[in-house]
N, C-alpha and C positions, 0 to 999 in steps of 0.2 A: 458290390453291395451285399450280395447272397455268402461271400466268405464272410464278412467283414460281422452280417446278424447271426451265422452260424457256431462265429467265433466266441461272440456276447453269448449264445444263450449255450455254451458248451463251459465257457468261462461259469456262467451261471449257475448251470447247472451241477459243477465242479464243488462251488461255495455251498449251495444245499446241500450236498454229501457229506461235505466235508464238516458242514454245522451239524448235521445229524450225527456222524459218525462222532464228535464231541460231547453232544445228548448223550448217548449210551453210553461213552465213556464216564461219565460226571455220573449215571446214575451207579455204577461199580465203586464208587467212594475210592477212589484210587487210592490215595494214602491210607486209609484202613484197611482193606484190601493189602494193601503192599504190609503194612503191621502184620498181618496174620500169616502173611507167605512168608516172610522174614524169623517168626517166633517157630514157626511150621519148621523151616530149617534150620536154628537152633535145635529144637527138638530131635529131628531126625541125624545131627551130631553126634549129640547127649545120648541118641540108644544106641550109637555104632558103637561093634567092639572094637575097643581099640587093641592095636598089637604093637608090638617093638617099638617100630616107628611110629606110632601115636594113633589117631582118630580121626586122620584126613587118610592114611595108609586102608583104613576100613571102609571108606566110605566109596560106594557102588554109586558113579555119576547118574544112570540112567535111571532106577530107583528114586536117585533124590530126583530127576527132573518132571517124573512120573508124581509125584508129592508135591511137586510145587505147583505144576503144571493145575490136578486136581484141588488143591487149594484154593488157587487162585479162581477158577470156575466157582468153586463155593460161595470163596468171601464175596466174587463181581455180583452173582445171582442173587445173595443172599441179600447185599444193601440193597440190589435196585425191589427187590420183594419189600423192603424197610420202606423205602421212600412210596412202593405203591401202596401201602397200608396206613402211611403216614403223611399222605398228601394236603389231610385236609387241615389237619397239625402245622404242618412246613409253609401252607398259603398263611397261618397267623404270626407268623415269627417272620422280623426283616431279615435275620442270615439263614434263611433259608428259601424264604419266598422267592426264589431266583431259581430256587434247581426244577430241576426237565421239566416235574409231572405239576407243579402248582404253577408254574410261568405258564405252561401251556405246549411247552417245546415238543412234547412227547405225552400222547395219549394214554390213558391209566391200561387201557388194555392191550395194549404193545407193552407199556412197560413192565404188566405184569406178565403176559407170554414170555419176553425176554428173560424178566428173572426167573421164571420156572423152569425154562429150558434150560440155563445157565447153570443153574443151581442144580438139578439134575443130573448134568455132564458132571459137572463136578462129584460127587457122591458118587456116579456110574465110574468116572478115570479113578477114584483110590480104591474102588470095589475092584474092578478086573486086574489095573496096573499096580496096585500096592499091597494089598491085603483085605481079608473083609470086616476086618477088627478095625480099621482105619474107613473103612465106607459106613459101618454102624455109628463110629465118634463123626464122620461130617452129617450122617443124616441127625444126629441127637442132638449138633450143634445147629443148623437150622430150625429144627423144632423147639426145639429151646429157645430160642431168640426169637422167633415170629409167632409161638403160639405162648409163653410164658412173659418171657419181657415186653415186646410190645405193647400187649393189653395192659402191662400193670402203669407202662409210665403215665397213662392218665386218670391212674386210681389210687396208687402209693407210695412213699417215697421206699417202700423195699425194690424197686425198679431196676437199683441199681446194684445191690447186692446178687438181683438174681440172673440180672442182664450181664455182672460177670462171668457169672460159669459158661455160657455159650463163649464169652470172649476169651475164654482161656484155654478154651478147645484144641487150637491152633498147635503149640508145641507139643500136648499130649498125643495127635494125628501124626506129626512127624516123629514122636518117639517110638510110638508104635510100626508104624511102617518103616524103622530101624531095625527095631529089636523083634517084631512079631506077637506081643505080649507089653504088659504092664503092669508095673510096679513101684518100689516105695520111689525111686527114682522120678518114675513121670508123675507119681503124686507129686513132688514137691516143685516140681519145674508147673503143674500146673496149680500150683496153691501159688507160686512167686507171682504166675500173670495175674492169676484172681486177684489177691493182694494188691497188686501195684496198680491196678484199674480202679480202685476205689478212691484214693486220692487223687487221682489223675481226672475221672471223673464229679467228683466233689468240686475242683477246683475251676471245671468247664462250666458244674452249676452255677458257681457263685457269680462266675464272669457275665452268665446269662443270665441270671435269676430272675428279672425283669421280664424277660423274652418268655422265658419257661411260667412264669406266675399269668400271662394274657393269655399264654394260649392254653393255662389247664393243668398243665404236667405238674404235678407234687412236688420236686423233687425236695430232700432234705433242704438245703439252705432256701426255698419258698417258702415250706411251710415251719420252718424253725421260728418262734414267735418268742426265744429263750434266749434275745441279744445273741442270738447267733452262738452261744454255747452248746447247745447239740452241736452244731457244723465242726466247731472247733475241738470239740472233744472226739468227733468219730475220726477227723483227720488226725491226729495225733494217735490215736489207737489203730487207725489202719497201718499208720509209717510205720509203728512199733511193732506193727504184726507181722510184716514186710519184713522189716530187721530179722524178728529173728528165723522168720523164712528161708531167707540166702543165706543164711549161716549152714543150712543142713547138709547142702550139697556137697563139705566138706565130709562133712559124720558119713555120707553115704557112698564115699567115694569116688561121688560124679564130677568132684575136682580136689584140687589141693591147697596146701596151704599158702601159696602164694593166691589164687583168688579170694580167698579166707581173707586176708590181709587187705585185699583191695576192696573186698565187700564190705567190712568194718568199714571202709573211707568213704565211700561210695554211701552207705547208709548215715552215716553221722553228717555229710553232706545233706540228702537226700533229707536227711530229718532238719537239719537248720531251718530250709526252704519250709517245712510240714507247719516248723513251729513258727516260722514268720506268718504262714496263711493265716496258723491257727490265732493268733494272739492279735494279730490288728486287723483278720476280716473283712479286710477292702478287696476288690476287683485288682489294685496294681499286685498285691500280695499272693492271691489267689493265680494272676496271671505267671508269677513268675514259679507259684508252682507247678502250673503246668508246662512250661517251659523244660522246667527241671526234669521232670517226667518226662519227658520224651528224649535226654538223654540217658536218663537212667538206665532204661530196660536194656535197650542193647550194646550200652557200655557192659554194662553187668552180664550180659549175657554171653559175647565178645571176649572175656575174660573165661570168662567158665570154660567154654570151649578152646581158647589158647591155652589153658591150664593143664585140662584134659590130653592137648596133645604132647605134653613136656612128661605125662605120669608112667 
């Protein structure tokens, strides 16, 4: 009997671990998180020099795992600091009311020690392992996003304009701790994330706008009171800004004209999707742009760097 309750509460104890150790994963927003390491290593492609043999021939493994490795500690720190700042937001909303710190799974003061440590390591692994130009962009990119964006999303709808620059951080950190330095190159790889997070996000307001209007948050499609023509006008001028964003990397030589090619297709796509959101303004329309949106970026990206290594 003494194996048999030793076994139950070892079993037991097993499943508390392993529910907690799930807690702290959920609070790192895994798939955002994963977006940023992902753009992070684009980036740090984009600054290798290439030689003969292309732009995988330049690239130093231990460097990039040094960069991804320091990312990924950023982006984990950084959400679960979002979700601690944002707890009492995420308890008014049903797709949110479930994560750690509003269900209860996980205490606000664990969950903030956790992201501050997290967040720290990170910033500390690209300052010693990468460079200090690349520990300066994760510390600006935390700042940014937790002392700029946060506050604004329940004060205006520029939230999301500003809450992109933090988000577009990611590639210009791996371009830099490529290249050692920045230029008109990592400007435009970080104008493309800027850009392509605006309808991407636009398109997650609409789906929630309900959600976002109870608990507070502005965001444009809440308080657009204009039949939804602001919404639809800024998503068509974001696509189009987009557009001719990825067009540069040819002018700049950070690819060729076969990405050229595939970017034209890739954007006159991309816009179909912008201008279905834009013109019939329903949730199914909106969803499907965001859909789109998450093939885009790293089709598009994926391309550039195949391109690069054919130059």
């Amino acid at each position: 009997m003494k194996d048999a309750s030793a076994t139950i509460h070892h079993d037991g104890t097993g499943r508390r671990l392993l529910r907690t150790a799930g807690d702290y994963v959920a609070l790192t927003k895994p798939r955002l998180t994963l977006v940023a390491v992902v753009t992070a290593m684009f980036g740090f492609y984009a600054g290798a020099t290439g030689g003969a043999g292309g732009v995988f021939d330049a690239v130093s493994v231990v460097p990039l795992l040094h960069l991804l490795a320091g990312t990924a500690l950023l982006g984990a720190g950084l959400a679960a600091l979002n979700q601690y700042m944002e707890r009492r937001l995420d308890a008014r909303m049903a797709r949110t009311a479930q994560r750690p710190i509003p269900s209860g799974r996980v205490r606000p003061g664990a969950a903030l020690a956790f992201g501050s440590l997290t967040s720290l390591a990170g910033v500390a692994q690209l300052g010693f392992n990468a460079n200090v130009l690349t520990a300066v962009l994760g510390a600006a990119t935390l700042l940014l996003y937790l002392f700029c964006y946060v506050p604004l999303k329940t004060r205006s709808p520029w939230c999301t304009p500003v809450g992109a620059v933090p988000g577009a951080l990611p590639p210009v950190i791996g371009y830099a701790a490529a290249a050692g330095t920045l230029d008109a190159q990592a400007l435009v790889l970080f104008a493309i994330v800027y850009l392509w997070q605006l309808p991407h996000f636009m398109a997650i307001a609409v789906v929630y706008r309900d959600e976002y209007r109870a608990a507070g948050m502005p965001m444009l499609p809440v308080v657009d009171d204009d039949d939804h023509r602001r919404t639809a006008r800024h998503i068509l001028l974001q696509c189009f800004a987009l557009f001719i964003a990825t067009l540069w990397p040819t002018y700049l030589h950070l690819a060729g004209e076969t990405y050229l090619m595939i970017a034209l297709l890739l954007g006159f796509i991309f816009g179909a999707f912008a201008f279905d959101a834009a013109t019939n303004t329903t949730i199914a329309s909106a969803r499907r742009l965001f859909l789109a949106s998450i093939f885009y970026l790293p089709v598009l990206f994926s391309v550039m760097i195949w391109d690069k290594t054919l130059q």
